[in-house]
mmCIF file of the N, C-alpha and C atoms, coordinates in Angstrom:
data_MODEL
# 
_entry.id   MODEL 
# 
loop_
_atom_site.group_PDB 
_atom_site.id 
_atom_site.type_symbol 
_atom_site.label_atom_id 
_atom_site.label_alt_id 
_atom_site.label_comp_id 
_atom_site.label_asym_id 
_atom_site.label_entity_id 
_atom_site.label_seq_id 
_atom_site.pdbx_PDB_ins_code 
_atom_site.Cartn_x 
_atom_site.Cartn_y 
_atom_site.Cartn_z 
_atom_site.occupancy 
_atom_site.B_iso_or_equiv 
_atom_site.pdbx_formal_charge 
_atom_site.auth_seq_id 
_atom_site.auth_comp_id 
_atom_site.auth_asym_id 
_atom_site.auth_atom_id 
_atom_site.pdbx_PDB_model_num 
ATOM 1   N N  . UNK A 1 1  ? 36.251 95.227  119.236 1.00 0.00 ? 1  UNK A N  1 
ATOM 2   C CA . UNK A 1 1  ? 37.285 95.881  118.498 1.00 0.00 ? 1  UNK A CA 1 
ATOM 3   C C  . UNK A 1 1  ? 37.625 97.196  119.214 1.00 0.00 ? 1  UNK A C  1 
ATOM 4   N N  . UNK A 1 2  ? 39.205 97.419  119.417 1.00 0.00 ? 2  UNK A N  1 
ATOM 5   C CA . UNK A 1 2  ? 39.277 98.800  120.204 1.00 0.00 ? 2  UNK A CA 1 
ATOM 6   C C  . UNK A 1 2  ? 39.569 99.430  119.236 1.00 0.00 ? 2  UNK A C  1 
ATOM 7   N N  . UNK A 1 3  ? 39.118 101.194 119.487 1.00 0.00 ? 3  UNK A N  1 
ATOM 8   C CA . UNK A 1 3  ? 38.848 102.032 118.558 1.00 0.00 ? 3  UNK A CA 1 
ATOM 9   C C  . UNK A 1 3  ? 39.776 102.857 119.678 1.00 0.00 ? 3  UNK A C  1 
ATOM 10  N N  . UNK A 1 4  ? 40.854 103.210 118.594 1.00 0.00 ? 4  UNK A N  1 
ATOM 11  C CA . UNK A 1 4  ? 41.736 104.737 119.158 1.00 0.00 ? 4  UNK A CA 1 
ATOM 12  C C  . UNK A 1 4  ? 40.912 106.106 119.428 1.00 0.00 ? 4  UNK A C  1 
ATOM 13  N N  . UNK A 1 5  ? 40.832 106.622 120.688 1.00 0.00 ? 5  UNK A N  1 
ATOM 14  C CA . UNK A 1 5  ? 40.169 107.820 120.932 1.00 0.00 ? 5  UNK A CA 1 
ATOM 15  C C  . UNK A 1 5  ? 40.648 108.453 120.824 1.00 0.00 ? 5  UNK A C  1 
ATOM 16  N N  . UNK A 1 6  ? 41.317 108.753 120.026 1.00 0.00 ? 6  UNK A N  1 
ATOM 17  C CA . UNK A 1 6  ? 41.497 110.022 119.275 1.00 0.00 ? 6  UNK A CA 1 
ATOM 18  C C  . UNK A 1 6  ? 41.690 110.097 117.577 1.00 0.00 ? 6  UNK A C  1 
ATOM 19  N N  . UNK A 1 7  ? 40.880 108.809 117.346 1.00 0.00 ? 7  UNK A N  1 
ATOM 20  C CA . UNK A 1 7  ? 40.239 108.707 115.989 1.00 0.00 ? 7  UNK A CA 1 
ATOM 21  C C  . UNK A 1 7  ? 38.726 109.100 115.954 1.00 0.00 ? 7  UNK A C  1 
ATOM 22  N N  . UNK A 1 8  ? 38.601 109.440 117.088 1.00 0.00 ? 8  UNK A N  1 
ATOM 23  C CA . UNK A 1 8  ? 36.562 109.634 117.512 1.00 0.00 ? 8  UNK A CA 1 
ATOM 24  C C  . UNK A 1 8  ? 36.839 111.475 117.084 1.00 0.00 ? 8  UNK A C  1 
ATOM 25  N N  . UNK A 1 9  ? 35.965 112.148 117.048 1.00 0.00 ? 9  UNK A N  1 
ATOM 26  C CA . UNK A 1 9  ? 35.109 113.487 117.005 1.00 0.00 ? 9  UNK A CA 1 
ATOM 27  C C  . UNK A 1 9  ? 35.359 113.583 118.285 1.00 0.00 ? 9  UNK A C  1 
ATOM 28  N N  . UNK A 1 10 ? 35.995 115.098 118.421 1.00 0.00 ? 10 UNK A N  1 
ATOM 29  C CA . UNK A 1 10 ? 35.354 115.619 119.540 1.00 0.00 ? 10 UNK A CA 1 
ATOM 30  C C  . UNK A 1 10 ? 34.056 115.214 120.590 1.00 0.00 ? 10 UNK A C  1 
ATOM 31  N N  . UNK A 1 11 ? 32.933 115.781 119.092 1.00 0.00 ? 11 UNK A N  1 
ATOM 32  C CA . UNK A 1 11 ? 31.441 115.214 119.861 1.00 0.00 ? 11 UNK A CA 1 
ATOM 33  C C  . UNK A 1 11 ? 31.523 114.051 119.985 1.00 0.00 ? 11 UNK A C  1 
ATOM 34  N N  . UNK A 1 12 ? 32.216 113.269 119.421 1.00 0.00 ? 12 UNK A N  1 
ATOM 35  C CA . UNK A 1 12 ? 31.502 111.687 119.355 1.00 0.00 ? 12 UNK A CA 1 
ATOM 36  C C  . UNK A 1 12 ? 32.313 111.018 120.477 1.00 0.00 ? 12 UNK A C  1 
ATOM 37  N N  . UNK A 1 13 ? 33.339 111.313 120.726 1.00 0.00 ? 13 UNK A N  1 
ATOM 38  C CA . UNK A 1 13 ? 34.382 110.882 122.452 1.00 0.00 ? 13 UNK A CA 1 
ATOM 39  C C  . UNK A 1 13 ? 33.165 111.478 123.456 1.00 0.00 ? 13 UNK A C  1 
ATOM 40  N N  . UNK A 1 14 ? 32.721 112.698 123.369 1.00 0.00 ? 14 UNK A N  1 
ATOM 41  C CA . UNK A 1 14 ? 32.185 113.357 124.048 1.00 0.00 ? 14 UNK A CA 1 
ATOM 42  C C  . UNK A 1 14 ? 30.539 112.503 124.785 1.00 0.00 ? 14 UNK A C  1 
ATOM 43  N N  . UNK A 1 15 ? 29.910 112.045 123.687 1.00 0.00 ? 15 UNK A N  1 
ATOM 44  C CA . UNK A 1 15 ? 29.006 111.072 123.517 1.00 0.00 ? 15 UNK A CA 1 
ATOM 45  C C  . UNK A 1 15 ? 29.358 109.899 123.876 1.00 0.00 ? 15 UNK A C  1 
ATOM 46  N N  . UNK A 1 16 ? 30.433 109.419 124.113 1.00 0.00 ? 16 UNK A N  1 
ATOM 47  C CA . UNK A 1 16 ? 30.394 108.206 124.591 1.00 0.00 ? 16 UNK A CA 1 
ATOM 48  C C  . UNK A 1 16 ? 30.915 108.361 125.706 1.00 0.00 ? 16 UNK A C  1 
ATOM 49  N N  . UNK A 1 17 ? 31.718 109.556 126.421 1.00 0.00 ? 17 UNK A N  1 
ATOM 50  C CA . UNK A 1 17 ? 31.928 109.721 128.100 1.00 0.00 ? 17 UNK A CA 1 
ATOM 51  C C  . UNK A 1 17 ? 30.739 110.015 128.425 1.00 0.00 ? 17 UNK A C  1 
ATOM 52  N N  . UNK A 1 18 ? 30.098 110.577 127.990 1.00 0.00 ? 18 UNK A N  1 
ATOM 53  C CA . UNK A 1 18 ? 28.060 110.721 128.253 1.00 0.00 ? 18 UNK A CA 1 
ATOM 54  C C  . UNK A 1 18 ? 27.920 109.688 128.851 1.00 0.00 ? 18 UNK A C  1 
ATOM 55  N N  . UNK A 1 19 ? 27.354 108.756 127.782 1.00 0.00 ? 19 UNK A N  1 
ATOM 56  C CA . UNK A 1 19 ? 26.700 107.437 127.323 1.00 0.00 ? 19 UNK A CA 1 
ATOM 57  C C  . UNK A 1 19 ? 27.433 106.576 129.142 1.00 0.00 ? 19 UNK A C  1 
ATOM 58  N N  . UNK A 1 20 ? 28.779 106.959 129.147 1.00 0.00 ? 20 UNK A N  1 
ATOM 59  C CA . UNK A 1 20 ? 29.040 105.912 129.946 1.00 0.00 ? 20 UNK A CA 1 
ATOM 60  C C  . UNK A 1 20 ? 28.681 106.144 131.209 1.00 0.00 ? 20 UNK A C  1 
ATOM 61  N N  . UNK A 1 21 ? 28.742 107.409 131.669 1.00 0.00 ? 21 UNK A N  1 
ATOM 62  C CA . UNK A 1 21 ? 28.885 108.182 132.872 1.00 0.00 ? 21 UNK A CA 1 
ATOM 63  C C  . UNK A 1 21 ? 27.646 108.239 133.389 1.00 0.00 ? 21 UNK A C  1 
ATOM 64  N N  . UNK A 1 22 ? 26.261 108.268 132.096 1.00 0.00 ? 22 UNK A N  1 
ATOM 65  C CA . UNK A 1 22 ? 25.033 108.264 133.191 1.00 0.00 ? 22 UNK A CA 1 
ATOM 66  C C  . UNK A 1 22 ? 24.654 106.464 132.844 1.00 0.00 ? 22 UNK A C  1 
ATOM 67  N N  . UNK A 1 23 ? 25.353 105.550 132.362 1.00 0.00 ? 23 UNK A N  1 
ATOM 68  C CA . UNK A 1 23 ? 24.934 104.229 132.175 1.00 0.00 ? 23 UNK A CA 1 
ATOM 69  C C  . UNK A 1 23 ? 25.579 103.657 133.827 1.00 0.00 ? 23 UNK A C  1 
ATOM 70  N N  . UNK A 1 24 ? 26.474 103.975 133.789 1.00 0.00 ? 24 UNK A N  1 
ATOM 71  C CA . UNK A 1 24 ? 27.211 103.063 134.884 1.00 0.00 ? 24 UNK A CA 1 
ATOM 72  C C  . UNK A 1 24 ? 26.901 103.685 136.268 1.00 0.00 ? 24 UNK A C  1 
ATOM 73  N N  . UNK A 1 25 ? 26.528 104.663 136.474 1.00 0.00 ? 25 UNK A N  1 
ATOM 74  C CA . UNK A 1 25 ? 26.121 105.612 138.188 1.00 0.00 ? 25 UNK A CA 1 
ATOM 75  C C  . UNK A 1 25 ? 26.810 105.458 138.667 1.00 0.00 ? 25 UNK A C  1 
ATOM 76  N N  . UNK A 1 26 ? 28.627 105.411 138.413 1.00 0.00 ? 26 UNK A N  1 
ATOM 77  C CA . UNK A 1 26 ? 29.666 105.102 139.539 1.00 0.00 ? 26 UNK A CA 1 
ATOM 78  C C  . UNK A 1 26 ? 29.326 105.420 140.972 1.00 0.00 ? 26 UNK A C  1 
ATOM 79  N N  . UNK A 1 27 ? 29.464 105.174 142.163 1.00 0.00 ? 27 UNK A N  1 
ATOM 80  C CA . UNK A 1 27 ? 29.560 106.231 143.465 1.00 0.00 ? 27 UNK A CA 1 
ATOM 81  C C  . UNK A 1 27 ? 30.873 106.199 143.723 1.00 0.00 ? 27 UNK A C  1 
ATOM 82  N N  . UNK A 1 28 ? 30.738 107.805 143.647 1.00 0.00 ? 28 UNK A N  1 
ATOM 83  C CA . UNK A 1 28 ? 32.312 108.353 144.187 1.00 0.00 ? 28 UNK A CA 1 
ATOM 84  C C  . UNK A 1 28 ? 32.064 109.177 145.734 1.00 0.00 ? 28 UNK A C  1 
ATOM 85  N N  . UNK A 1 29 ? 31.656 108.460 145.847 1.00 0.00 ? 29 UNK A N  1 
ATOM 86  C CA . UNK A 1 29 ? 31.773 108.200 147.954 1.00 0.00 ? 29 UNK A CA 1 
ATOM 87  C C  . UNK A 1 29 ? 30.742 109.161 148.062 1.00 0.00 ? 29 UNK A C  1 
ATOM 88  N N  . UNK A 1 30 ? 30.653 109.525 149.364 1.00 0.00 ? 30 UNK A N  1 
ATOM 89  C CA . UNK A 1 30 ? 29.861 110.806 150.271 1.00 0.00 ? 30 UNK A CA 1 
ATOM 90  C C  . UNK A 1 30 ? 29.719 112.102 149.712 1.00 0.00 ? 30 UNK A C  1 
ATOM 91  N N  . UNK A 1 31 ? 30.418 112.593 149.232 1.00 0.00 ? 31 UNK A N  1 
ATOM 92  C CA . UNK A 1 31 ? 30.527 113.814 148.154 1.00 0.00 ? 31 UNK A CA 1 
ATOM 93  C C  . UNK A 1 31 ? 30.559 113.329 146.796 1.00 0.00 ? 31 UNK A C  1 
ATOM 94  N N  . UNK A 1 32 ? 29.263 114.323 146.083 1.00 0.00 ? 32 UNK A N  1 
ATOM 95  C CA . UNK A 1 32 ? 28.805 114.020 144.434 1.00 0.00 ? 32 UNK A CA 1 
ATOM 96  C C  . UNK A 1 32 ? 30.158 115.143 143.729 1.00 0.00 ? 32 UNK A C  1 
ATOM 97  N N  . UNK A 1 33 ? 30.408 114.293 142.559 1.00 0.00 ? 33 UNK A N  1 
ATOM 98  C CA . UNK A 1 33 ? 30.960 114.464 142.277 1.00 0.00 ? 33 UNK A CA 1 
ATOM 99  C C  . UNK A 1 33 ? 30.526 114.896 140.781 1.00 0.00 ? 33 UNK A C  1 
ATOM 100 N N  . UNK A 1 34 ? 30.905 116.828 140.156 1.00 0.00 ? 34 UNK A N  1 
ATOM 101 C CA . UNK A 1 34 ? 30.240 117.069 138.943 1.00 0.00 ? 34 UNK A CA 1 
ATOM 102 C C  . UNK A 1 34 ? 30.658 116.445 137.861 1.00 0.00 ? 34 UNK A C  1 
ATOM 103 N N  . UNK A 1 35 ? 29.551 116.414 136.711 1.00 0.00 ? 35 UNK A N  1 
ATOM 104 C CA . UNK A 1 35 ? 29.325 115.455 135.333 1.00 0.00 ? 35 UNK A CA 1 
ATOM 105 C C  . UNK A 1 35 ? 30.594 115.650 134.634 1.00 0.00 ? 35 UNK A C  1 
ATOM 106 N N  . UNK A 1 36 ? 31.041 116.967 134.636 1.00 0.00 ? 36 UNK A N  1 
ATOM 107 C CA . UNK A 1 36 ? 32.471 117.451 134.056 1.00 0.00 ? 36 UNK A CA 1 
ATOM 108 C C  . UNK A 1 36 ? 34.032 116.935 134.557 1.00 0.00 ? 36 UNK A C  1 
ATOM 109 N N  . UNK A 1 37 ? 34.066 116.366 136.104 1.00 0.00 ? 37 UNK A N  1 
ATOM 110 C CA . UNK A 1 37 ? 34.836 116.089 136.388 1.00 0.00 ? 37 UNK A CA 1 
ATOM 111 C C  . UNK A 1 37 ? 34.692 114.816 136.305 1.00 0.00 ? 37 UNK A C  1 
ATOM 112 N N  . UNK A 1 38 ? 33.879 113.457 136.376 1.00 0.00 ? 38 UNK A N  1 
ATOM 113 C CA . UNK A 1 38 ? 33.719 112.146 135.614 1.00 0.00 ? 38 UNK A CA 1 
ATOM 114 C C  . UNK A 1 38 ? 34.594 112.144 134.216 1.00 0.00 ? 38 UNK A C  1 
ATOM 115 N N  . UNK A 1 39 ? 33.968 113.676 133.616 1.00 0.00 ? 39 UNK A N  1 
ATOM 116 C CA . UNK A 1 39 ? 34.290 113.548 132.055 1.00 0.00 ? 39 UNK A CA 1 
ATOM 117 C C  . UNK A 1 39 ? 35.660 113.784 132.233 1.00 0.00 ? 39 UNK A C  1 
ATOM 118 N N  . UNK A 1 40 ? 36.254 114.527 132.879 1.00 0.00 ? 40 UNK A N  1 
ATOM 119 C CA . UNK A 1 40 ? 37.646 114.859 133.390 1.00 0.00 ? 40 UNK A CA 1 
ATOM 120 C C  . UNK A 1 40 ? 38.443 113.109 133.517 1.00 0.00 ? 40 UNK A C  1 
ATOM 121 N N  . UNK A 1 41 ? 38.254 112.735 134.127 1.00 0.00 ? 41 UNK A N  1 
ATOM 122 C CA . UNK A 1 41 ? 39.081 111.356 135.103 1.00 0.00 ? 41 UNK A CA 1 
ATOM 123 C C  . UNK A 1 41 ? 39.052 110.455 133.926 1.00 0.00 ? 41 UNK A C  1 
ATOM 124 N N  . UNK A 1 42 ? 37.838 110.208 133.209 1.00 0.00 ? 42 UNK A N  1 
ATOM 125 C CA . UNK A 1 42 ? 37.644 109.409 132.123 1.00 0.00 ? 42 UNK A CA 1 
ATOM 126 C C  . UNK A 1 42 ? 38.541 109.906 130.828 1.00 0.00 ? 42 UNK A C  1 
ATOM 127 N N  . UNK A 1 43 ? 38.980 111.098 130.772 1.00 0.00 ? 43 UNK A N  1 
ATOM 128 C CA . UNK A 1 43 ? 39.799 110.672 129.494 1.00 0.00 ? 43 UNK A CA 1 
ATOM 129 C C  . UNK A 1 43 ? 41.248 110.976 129.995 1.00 0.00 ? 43 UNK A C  1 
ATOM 130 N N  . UNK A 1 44 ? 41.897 111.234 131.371 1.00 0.00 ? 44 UNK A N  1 
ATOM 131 C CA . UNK A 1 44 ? 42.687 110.747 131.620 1.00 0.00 ? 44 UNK A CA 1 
ATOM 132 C C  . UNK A 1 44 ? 43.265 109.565 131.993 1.00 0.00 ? 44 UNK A C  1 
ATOM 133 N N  . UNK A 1 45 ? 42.073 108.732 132.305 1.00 0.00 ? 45 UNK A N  1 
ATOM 134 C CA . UNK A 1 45 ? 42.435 107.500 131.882 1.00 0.00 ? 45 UNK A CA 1 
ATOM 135 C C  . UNK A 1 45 ? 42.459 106.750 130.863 1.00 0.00 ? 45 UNK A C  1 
ATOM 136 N N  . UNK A 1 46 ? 41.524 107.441 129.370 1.00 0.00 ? 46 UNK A N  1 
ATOM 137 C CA . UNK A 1 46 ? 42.433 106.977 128.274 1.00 0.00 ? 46 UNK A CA 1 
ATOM 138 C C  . UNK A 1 46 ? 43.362 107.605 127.447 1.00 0.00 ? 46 UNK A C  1 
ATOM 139 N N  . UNK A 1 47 ? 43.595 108.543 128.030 1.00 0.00 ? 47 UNK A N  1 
ATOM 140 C CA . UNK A 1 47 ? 45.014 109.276 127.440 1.00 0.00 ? 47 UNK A CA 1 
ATOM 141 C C  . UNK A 1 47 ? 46.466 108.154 128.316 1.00 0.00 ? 47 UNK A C  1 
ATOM 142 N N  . UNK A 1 48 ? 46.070 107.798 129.311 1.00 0.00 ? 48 UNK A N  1 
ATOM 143 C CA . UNK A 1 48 ? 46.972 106.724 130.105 1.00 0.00 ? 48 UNK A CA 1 
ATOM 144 C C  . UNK A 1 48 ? 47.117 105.303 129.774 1.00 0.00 ? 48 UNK A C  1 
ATOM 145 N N  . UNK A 1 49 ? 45.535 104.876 128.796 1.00 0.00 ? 49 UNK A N  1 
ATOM 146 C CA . UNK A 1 49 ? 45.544 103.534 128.455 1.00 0.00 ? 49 UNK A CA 1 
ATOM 147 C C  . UNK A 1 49 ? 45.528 102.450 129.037 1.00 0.00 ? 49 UNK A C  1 
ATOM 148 N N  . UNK A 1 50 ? 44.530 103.192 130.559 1.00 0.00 ? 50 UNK A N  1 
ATOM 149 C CA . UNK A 1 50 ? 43.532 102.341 130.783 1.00 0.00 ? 50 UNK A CA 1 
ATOM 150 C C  . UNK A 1 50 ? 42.679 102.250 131.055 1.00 0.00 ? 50 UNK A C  1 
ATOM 151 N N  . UNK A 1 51 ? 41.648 103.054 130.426 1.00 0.00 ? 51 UNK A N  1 
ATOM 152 C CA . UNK A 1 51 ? 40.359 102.640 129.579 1.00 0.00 ? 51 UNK A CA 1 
ATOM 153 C C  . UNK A 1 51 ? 40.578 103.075 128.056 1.00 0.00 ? 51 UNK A C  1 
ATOM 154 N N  . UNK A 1 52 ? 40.092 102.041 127.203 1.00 0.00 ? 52 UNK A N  1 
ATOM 155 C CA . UNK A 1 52 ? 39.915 101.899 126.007 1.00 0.00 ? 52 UNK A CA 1 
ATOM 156 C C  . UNK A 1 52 ? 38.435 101.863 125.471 1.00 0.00 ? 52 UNK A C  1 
ATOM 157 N N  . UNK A 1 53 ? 38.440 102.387 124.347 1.00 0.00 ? 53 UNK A N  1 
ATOM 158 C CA . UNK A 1 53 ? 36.882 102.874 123.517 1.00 0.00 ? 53 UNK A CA 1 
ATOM 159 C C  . UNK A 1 53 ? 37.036 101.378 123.026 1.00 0.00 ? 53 UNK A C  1 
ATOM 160 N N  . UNK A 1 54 ? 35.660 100.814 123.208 1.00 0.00 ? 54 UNK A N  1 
ATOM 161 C CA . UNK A 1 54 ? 35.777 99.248  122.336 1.00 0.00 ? 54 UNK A CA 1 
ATOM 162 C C  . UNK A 1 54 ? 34.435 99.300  121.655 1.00 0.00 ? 54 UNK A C  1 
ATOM 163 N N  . UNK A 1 55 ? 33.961 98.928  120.197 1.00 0.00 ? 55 UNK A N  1 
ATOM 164 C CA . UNK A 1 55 ? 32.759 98.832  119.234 1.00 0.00 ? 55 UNK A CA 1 
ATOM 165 C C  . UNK A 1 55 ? 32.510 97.062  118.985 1.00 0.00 ? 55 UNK A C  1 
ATOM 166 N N  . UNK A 1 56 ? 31.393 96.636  119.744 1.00 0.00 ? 56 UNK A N  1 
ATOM 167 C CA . UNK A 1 56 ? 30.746 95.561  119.241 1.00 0.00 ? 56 UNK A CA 1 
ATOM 168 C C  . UNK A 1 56 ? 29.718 95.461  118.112 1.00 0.00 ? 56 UNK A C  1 
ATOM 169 N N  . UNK A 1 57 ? 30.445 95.173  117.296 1.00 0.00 ? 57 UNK A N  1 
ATOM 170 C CA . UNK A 1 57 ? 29.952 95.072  115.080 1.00 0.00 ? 57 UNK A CA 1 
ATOM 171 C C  . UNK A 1 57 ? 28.529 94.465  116.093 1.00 0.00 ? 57 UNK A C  1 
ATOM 172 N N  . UNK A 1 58 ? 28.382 93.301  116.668 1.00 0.00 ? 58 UNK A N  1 
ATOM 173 C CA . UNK A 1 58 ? 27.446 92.802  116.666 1.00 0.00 ? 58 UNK A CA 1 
ATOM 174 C C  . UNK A 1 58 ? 26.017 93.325  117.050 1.00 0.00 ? 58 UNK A C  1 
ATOM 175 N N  . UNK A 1 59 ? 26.261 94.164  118.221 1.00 0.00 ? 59 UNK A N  1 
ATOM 176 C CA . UNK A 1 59 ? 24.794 95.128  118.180 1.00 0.00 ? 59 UNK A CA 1 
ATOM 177 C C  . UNK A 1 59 ? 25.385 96.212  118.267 1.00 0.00 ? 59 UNK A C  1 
ATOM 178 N N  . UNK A 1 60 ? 26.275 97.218  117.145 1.00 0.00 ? 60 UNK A N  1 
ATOM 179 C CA . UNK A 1 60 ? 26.684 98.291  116.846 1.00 0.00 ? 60 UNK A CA 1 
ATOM 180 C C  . UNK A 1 60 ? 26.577 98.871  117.821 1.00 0.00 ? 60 UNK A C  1 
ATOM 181 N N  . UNK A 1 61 ? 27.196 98.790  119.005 1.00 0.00 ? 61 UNK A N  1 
ATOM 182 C CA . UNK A 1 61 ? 27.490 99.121  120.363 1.00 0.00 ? 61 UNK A CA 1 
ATOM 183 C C  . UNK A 1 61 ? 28.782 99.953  120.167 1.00 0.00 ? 61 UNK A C  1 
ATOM 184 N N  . UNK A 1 62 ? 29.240 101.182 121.490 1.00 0.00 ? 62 UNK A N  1 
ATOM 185 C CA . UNK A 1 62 ? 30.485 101.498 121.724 1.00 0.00 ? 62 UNK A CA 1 
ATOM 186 C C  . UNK A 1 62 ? 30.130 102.106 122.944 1.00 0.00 ? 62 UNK A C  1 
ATOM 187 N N  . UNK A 1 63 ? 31.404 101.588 124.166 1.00 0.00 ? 63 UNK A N  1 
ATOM 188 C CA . UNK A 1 63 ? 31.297 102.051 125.044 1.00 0.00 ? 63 UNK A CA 1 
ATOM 189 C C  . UNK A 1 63 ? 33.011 101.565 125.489 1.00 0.00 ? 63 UNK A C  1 
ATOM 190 N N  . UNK A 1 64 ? 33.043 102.229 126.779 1.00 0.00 ? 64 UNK A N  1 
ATOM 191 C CA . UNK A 1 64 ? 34.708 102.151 127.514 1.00 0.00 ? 64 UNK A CA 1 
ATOM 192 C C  . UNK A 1 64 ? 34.716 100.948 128.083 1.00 0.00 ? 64 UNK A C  1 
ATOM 193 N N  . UNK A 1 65 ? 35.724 100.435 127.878 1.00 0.00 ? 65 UNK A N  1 
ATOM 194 C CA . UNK A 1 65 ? 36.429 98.950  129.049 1.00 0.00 ? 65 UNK A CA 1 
ATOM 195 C C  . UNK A 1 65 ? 37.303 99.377  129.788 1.00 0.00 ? 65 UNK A C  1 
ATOM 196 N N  . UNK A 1 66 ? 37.788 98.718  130.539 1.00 0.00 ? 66 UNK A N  1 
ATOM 197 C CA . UNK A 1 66 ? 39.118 98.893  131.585 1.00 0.00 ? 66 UNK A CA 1 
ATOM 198 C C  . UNK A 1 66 ? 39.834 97.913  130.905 1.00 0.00 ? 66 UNK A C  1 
ATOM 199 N N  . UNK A 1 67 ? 41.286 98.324  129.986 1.00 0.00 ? 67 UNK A N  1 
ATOM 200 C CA . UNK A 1 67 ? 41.839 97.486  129.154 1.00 0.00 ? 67 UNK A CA 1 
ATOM 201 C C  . UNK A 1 67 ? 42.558 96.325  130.115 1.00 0.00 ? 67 UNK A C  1 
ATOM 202 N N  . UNK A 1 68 ? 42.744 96.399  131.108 1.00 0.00 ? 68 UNK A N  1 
ATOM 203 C CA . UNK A 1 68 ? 43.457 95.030  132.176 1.00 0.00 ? 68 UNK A CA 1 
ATOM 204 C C  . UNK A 1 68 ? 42.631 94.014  131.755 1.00 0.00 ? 68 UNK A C  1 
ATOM 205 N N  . UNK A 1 69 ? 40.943 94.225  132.199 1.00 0.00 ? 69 UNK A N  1 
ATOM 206 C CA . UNK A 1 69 ? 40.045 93.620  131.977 1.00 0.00 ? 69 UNK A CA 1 
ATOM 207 C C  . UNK A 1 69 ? 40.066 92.686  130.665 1.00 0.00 ? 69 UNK A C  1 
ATOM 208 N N  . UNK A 1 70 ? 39.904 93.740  129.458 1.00 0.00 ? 70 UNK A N  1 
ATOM 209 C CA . UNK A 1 70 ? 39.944 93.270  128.462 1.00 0.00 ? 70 UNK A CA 1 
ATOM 210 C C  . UNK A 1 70 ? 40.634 92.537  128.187 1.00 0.00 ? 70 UNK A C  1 
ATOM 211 N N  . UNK A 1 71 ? 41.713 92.807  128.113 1.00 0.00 ? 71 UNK A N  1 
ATOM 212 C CA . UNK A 1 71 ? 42.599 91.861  127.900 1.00 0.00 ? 71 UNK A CA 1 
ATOM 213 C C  . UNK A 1 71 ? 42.855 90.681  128.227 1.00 0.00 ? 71 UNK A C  1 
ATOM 214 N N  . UNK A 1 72 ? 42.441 90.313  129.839 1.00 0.00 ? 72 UNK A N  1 
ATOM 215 C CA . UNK A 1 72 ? 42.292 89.820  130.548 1.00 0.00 ? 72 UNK A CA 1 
ATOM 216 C C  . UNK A 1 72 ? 41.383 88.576  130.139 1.00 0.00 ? 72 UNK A C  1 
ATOM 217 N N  . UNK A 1 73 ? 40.356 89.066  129.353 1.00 0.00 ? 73 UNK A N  1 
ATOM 218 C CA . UNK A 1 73 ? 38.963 88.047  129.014 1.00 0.00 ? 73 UNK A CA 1 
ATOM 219 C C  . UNK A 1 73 ? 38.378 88.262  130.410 1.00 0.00 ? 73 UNK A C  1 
ATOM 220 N N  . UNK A 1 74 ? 38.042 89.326  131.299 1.00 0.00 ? 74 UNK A N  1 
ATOM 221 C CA . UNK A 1 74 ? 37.529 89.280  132.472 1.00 0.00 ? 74 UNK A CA 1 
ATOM 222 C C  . UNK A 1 74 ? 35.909 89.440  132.459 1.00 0.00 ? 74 UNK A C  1 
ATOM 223 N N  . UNK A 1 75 ? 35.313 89.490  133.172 1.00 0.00 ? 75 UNK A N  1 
ATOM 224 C CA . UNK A 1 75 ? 33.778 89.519  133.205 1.00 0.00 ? 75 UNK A CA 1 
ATOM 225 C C  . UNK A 1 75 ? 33.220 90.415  132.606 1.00 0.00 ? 75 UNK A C  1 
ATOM 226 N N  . UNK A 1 76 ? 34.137 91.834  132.581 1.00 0.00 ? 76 UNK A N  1 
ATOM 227 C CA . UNK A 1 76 ? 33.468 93.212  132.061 1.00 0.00 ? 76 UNK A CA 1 
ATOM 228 C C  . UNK A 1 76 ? 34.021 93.174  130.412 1.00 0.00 ? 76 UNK A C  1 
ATOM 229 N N  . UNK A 1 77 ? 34.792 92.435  130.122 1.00 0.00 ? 77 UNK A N  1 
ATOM 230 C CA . UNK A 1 77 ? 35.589 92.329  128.915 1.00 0.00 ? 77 UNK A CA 1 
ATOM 231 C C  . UNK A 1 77 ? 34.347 92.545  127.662 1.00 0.00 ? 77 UNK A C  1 
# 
């Protein structure tokens, strides 16, 4: 189920760019790149709408998709 982010809390958007940012260890090449600017890129891409906050009822999960994906029914869906 996608959940509008900007129906989340402050803290609670905040908690789940967390949650995602040290779950997934993106590499953003040769130069590290700070925790704040992840948090940066990540909600301009869902202020752009594409990544979406999605909640699985089933193990009361929430974390970000890449809505192409989703939509898509793709592997990360």
């Amino acid at each position: 189920m996608i959940i509008p982010y900007d129906q989340l809390s402050e803290e609670a958007l905040r908690g789940v760019l967390d949650d995602f940012i040290l779950r997934e260890g993106t590499d953003y090449g040769l130069q590290e790149v700070p925790h704040h600017q992840k948090q940066e890129r990540l909600m301009r891409q869902l202020k752009e709408g594409k990544v979406v906050v999605v909640f699985d009822p089933e193990d009361q999960s929430i974390t970000l998709k890449d809505k192409e994906e989703l939509l898509k029914g793709g592997p990360n869906a």
